[in-house]
N, C-alpha and C positions, 0 to 999 in steps of 0.2 A: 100206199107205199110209205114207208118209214123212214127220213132221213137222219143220215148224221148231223148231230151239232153246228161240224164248219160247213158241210152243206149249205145248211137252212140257213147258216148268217152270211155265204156268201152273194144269195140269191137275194137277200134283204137290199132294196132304193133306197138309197140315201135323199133323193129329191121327188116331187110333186111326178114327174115325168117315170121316173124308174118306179113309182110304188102301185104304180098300173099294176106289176106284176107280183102275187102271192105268190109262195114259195110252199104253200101249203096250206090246209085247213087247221086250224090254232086247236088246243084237246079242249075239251068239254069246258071245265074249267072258265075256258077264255073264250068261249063261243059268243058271248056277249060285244069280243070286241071285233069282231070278224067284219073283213069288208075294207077296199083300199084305200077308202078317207079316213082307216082309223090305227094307219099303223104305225104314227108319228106320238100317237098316246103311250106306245112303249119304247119305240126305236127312236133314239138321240139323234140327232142332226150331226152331220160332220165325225169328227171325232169323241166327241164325247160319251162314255157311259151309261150303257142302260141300267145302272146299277140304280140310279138317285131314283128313277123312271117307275123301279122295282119296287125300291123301300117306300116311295112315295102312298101304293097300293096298298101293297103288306105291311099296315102298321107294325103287327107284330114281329115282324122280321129285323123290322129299324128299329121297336124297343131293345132288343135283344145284341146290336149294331151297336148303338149307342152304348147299352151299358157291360160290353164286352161279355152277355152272357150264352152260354151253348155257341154248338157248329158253330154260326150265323157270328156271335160275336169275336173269336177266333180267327176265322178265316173273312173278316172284311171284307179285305181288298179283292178277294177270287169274284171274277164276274160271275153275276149271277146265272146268265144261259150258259154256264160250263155244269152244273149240275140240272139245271132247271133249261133244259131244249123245248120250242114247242114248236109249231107247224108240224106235227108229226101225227096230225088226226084229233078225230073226238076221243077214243081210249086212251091214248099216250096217258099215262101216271105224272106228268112232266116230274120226272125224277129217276136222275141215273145215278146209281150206284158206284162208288169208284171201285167200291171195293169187289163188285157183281151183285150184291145184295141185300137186304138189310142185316140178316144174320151173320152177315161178314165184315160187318160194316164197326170200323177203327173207332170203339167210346172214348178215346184217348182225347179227338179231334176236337170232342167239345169241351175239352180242360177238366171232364171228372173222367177218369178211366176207370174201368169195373176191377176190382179186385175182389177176390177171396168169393163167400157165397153170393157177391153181385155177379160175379161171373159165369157163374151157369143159370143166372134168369132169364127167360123167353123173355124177349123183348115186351109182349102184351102182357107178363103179368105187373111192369111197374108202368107201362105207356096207355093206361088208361085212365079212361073220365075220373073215375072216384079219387086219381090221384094226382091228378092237374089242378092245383091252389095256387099255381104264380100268378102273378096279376097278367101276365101276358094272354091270360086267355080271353080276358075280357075285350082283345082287339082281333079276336079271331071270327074270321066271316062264315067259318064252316058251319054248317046246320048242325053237326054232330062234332063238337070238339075234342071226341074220342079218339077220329081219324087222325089228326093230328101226332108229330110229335112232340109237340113243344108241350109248355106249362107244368113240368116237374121241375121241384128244388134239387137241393143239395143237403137240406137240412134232413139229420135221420127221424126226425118226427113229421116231417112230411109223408112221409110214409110206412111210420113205422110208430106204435101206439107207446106212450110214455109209462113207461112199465115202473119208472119211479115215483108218477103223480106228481111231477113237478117240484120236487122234494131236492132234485138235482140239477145242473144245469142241464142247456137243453144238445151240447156239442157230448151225444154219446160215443165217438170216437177219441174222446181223452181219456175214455176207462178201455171201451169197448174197440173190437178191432172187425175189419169186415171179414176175418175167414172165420168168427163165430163167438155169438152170443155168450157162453161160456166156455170157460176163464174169464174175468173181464182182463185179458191180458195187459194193455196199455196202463192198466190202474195201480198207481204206486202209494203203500199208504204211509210212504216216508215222507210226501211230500204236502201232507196232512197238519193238521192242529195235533193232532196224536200218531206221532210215528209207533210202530210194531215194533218193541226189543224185548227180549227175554222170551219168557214163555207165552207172552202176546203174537209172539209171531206165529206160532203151531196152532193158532184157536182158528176154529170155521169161523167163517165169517157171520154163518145165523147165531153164534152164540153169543154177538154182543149186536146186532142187529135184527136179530127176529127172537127176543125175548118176550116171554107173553107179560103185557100188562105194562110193555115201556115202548106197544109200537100201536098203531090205529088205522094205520096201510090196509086196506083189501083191495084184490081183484073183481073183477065181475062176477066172480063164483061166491065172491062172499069169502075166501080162504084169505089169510094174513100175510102183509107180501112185507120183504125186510123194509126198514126204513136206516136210510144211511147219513141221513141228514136232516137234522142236528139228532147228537147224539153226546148225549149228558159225559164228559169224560175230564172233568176237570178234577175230580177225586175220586181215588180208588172206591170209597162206601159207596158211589154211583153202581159199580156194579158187583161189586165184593161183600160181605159180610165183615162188618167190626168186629172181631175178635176178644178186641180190648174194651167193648161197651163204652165207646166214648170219650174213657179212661185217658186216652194220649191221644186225645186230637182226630181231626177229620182228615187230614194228610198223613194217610199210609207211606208216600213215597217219602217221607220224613227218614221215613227208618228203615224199608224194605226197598228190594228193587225188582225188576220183572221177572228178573233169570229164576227167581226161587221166593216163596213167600220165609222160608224158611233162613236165607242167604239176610241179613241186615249187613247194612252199608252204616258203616262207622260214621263215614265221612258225610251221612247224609243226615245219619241220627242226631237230633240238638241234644245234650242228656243233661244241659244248663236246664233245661225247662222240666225235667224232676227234683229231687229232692238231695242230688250225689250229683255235683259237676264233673266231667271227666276231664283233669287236666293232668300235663305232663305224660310218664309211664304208664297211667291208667288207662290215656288213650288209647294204646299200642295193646293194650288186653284183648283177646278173644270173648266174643260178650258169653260166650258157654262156660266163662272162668268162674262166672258170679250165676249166671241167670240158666235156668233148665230151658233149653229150645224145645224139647218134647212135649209140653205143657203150657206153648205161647209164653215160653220164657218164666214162666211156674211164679211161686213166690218173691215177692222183692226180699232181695239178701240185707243185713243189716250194714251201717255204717259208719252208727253213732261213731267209731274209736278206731284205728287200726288195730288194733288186733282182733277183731269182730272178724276180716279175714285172714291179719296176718298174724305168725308166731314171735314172740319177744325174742328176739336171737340174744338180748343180750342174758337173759334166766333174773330177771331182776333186778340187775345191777344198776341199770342208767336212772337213775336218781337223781332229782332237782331239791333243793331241801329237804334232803333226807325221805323225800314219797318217789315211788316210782312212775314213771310221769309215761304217756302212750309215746307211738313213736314221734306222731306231729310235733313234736316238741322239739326235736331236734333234726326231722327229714322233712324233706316236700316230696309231694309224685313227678317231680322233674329227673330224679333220682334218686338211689337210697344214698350215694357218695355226688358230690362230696356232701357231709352233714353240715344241717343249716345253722350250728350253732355256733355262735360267733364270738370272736375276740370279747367284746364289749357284754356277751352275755357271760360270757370265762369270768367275768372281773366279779362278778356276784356267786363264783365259788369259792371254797375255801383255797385256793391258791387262784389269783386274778392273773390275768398275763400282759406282761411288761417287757416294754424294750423290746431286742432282738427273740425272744419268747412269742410275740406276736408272728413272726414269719416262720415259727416253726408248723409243719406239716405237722398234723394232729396224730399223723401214727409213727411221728416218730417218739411221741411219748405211750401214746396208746397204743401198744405194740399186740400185734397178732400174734397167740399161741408163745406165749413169754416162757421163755424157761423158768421152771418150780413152780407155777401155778398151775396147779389142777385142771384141766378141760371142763370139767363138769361148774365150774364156777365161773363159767368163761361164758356161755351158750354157745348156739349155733355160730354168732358171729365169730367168736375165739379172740375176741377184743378185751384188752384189761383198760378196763373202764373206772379204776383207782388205784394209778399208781402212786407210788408214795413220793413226795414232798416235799417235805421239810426241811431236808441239804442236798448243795448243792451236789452232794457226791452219791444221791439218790438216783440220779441221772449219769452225769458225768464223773468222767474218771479224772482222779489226780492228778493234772500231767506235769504235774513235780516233782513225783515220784519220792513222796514223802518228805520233802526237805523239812515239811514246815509240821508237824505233826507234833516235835515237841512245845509248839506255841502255848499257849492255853487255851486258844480257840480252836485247838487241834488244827489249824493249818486252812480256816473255810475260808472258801473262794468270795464270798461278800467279803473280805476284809479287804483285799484290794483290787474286786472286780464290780461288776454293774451289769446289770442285767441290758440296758442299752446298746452296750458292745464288750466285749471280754477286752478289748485293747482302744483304746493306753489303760493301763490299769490304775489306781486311784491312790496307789500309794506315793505319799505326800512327800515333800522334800521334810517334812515337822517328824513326820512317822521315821523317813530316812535316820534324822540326828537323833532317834530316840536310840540306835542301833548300833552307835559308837561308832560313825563317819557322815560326818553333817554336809550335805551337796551346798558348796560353798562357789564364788566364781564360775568360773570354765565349768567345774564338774555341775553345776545346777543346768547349764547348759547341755550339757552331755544327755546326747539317749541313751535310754538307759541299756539299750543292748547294746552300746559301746562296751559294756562292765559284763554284765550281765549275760551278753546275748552267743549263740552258738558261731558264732563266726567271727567275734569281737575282732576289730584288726589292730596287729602286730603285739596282742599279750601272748600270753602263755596261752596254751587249748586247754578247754575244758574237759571234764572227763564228756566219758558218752552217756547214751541213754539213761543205760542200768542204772545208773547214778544217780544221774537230775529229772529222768522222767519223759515224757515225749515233746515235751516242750522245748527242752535241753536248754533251761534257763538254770543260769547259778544263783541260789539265793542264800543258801549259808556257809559255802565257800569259796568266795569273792576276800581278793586282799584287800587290805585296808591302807598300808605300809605305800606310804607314798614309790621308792626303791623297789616294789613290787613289779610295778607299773609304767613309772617312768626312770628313765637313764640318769644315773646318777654322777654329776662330772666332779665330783670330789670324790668319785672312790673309794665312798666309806670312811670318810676323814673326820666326819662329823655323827657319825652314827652312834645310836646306843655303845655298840662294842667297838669305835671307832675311837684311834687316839687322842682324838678331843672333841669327843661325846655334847652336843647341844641338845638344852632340854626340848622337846618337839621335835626333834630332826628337822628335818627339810621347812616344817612350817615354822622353824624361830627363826628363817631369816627369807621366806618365801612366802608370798600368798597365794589363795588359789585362782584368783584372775589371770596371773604369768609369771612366769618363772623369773623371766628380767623386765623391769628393774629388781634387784635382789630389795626387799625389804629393812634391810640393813641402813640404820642412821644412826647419829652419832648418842643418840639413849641407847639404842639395840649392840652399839659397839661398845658401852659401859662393861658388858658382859665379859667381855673377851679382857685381854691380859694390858687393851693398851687403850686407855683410856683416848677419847677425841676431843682437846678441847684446843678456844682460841680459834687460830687461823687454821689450825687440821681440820676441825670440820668442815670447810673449804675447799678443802683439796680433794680432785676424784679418787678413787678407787684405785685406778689403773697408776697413779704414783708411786704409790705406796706396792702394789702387789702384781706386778710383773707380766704374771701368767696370765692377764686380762689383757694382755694385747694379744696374745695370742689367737686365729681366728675362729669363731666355735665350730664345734660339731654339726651337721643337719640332725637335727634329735627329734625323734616323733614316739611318743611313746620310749618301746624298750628298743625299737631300733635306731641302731646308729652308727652313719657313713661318712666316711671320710673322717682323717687323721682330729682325735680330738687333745683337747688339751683338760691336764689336770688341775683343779683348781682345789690345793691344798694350803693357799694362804697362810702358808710358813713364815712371813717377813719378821725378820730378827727388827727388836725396837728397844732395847734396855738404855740407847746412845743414842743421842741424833747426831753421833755422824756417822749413822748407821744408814739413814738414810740421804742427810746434807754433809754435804764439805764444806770441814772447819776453812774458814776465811782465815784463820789466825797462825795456819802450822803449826808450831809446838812451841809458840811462846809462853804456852799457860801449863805444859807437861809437869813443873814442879809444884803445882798446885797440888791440895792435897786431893781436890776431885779430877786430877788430873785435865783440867783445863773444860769439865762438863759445859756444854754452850748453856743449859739450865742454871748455871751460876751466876749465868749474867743476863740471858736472854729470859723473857716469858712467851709462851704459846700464842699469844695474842699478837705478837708482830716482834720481828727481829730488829728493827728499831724505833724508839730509842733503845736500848738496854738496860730495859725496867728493871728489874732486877740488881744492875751494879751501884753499889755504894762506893766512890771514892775514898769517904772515910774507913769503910769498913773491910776493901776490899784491894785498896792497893796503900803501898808504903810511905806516899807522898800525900801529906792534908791538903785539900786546898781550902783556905782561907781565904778572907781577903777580898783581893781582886782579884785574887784567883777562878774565884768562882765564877767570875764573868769572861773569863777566857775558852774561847771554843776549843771542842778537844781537840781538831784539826792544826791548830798553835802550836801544839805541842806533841800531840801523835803523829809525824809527817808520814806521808806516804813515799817508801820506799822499796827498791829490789830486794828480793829475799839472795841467800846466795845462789839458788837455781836459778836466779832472775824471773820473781815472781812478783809482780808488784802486791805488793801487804801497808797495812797499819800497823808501824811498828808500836806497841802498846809496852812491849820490854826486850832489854832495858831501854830506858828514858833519863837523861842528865835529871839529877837533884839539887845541885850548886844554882844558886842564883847567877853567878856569874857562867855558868851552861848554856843558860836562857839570856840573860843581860847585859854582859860585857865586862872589864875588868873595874872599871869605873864605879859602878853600881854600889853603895854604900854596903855595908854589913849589917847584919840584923844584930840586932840586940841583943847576942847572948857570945 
């Protein structure tokens, strides 16, 4: 009779008294242990585990326990009589199925699960002797360790014969996959000392590993089997052909690249390491501009010169001392513009460049396609490469518009410009007074486009363009005439055709620092009709001449606001009491100068009155002790009959007894 599992273990004694009773005949196997003293050698006491009981036996079951391998190490903890039942006879297999069978039976269970062509092997073609190498077999008690399913690895060369010779590592499932041998599908050879790009990727794989004479692999047949490791690929002549015999190096990928032997990589190519550096625009060439790719790039092209490839655009022209010089002389390959010829190499032609010359753009002298020059003498470029020179109106236009042309320097711009800047220009205050109005005072002050200039404020306008040129500067006609220019507050009193004309106008009595103080003193009034002498030169201006208190004009130039006043320094002067009142009223009217105060007075001061002679001048001598008598003794001061007090001077008593009294003896005659 055959029991179930919980049967047989419920019928199991736990004590000396209950193990009287078997529960069964134990299978073949365990017949050895058969008999009721012996059934504490499997069955634990109490509650404890027949598991330890088990592994204790079955070495091999406990290596495999221990070191978590197959079934056994997986499912640990599952008691052991849950698969392995026994009391079930001498036949019992002690082994149940969970699954009903072994060919039903879950590979998953022991942590490898069969995939791909694992999966349709009969179990006996890997569960045999010749392929049990794990060491667990060595603790197996079976007579035939065939029976068995333990002592199979995991490794594919456990089982499976090294088809690379050990040339590779030994985990064939990092190329190789289990639903088949070929493809090595899992095999990535990006992941390589030499990844696949370009046309390396379309090549079989025997044609860089089964080349005859670079591999020494056979099979047992004696045939040539690939060899994939190591495999010579650090330089393309490993497995390419030189082309170039050595000529440029052992590093093809220098210059080419995988996609095409044909395709060169600019950027890979060194072309420093020939004999022509590629710098600049040269880089950016197509290498089929110079070199034939038909012919491995055919003959090396020349390079001594540029023109070896390129044409002279200019037909001969561009000349350095008089030879025509290649183009390196004046471009680099960084560009053919701008041209590498510079300011400072300009200075060793025949016109060097100076000043504001230095920041001109070179075509705005070297002008493209010039009108009246020929094309044909121009080249390709259409560049004039010698323009003329030598004045400045070679270039530039007049913008004077002729004024200056009758010069004798015909009017050239060096005479008062500079190459440095065209403004201020350099004509001199010296040059000015050569010119018949010397910049004196104020006017040396003056800019000159005060005079000169298109907007000058408050003169006259200038004409326009047509005239003066685009500059619209006046330079030969500008007034000179002071009246011109500025407001004249004499009215033309003093002018050339003025009723009393002074030599210079305005400058015999003005300078040109300012207008007031007038320049007038008493040498410069010699001129005039009234001489200054004595205490007149003393006296201001505005005594004598009226119209100077008057308050002036705002005068700026030629305009002028607000009520002015005329200053025509008319003052009548043939009399001073013309300008002074006679002290004396008309005591001296019968004189024969009619009582002139210059009869008695001098310019130098009105008293004493230098001038008068007692003797000479009145009708009484004084003699004597006369002479010691002050004239106040005798000139008393009295009312006139307007009631003016005066010094009566006449008449005056002549009688001694006038002056003395009746008493006073008589003179002698």
């Amino acid at each position: 009779m055959i029991l179930s599992t919980a049967s047989i273990l419920s019928t199991i004694a736990l004590s000396p008294a209950r193990a009287q009773v078997s529960p069964g005949p134990l299978a073949k196997a365990h017949a050895d242990l058969e008999g009721a003293t012996k059934c504490l050698q499997c069955h634990a006491s109490g509650s404890d585990s027949m598991n330890l009981r088990c592994r204790d036996c079955h070495r091999e079951i406990d290596f495999q326990v221990v070191r978590g391998l197959g079934l056994h190490g997986q499912e640990e903890k599952t008691e052991c009589s849950r698969c392995h039942p026994d009391h079930a006879g001498r036949d019992f297999e002690l082994i149940t199925w969970k699954e009903g069978s072994p060919k039903q039976f879950d590979h998953t269970r022991t942590g490898w699960g069969l995939e791909g062509k694992h999966a349709s092997l009969r179990c006996e073609q890997c569960h045999k002797a010749e392929l049990q190498v794990a060491g667990v077999i060595k603790l197996l008690k079976r007579k035939d360790p065939g029976e068995s399913w333990l002592g199979l690895e995991r490794r594919c060369l456990s089982c499976h014969q090294d088809y690379h010779q050990s040339t590779l590592e030994e985990n064939c499932l990092s190329c190789h996959a289990p639903e088949a041998w070929k493809p090595a599908s899992r095999f990535d050879h990006g992941t390589t000392g030499y990844p696949l790009t370009g046309k390396h990727a379309d090549v079989k794989c025997e044609k860089c590993h089964l080349v005859p004479g670079n591999v020494s692999l056979k099979n047992e047949r004696g045939e040539a089997i690939p060899r994939y490791k190591p495999v010579a690929h650090q330089e393309c002549s490993s497995c390419h052909k030189d082309v170039h015999a050595g000529q440029l190096g052992p590093k093809c990928a220098s210059c080419h690249v995988t996609e095409g032997f044909k395709i060169v990589d600019k950027n890979r190519f060194d072309h420093s390491k020939t004999h022509f550096t590629l710098v600049g625009k040269h880089r950016s060439v197509e290498c089929a501009k110079c070199h034939d790719p038909q012919r491995a790039w055919g003959k090396k092209p020349p390079f001594k010169t540029c023109d070896s490839c390129h044409k002279d655009v200019h037909a001969g022209k561009a000349t350095l001392a008089g030879q025509v010089v290649d183009c390196g002389s004046c471009h680099d390959e960084r560009a053919f513009k701008p041209s590498t010829y510079t300011v400072v190499r300009h200075r060793e032609s025949d016109y060097p460049l100076e000043g504001k010359h230095q920041q001109v753009a070179c075509d705005r002298c070297h002008l493209k396609n010039p009108v009246g020059v020929p094309a044909s003498t121009l080249g390709e470029a259409r560049i004039l490469m010698r323009p003329a020179y030598e004045n400045c109106r070679d270039c530039h236009r007049d913008l004077h518009g002729g004024q200056l042309v009758e010069r004798t320097d015909g009017g050239a711009c060096e005479a008062c410009h500079r190459v440095q800047d065209w403004k201020p220009s350099t004509f001199t205050s010296a040059q000015h007074a050569e010119i018949d109005f010397s910049l004196e005072g104020r006017h040396a002050e003056a800019e000159c486009a005060a005079c000169h200039g298109p907007t000058r404020k408050d003169l006259n306008p200038l004409p326009g363009e047509e005239v003066l040129g685009k500059a619209r500067v006046a330079l030969t006609t500008v007034e000179t005439l002071c009246a011109s220019c500025h407001y004249d507050p004499h009215s033309g009193h003093f002018a050339a055709d003025g009723p009393r004309p002074i030599e210079d106008g305005c400058r015999g009595c003005h300078g040109a620092r300012a207008f007031t103080p007038s320049a007038v003193d008493a040498e410069v009034h010699r001129r005039f009709d009234y001489r200054l002498d004595g205490a007149h030169q003393a006296v201001p201006c505005v005594m004598c001449h009226e119209e100077l208190k008057l308050a002036p004009a705002e005068i700026h130039l030629l305009r002028v606001e607000g009520a002015s006043r005329a200053l025509k320094f008319a003052a009548e002067h043939e009399r001073c009491d013309a300008c002074h009142t006679a002290p004396h009223g008309d005591q001296f009217e019968r004189r024969a100068d009619r009582g002139a105060c210059d009869g008695c007075h001098a310019v130098d001061g009105w008293k004493p009155a230098a001038r008068f002679d007692h003797e000479r001048n009145a009708e009484f001598s004084l003699r004597g002790a006369h002479l010691k008598v002050p004239c106040e003794s005798c000139h008393k001061l009295a009312l006139d009959p307007e009631g003016r007090p005066r010094v009566i001077y006449r008449p005056v008593p002549q009688d001694c007894k006038d002056c003395h009294g009746k008493n006073v003896p008589r003179r002698g005659y």
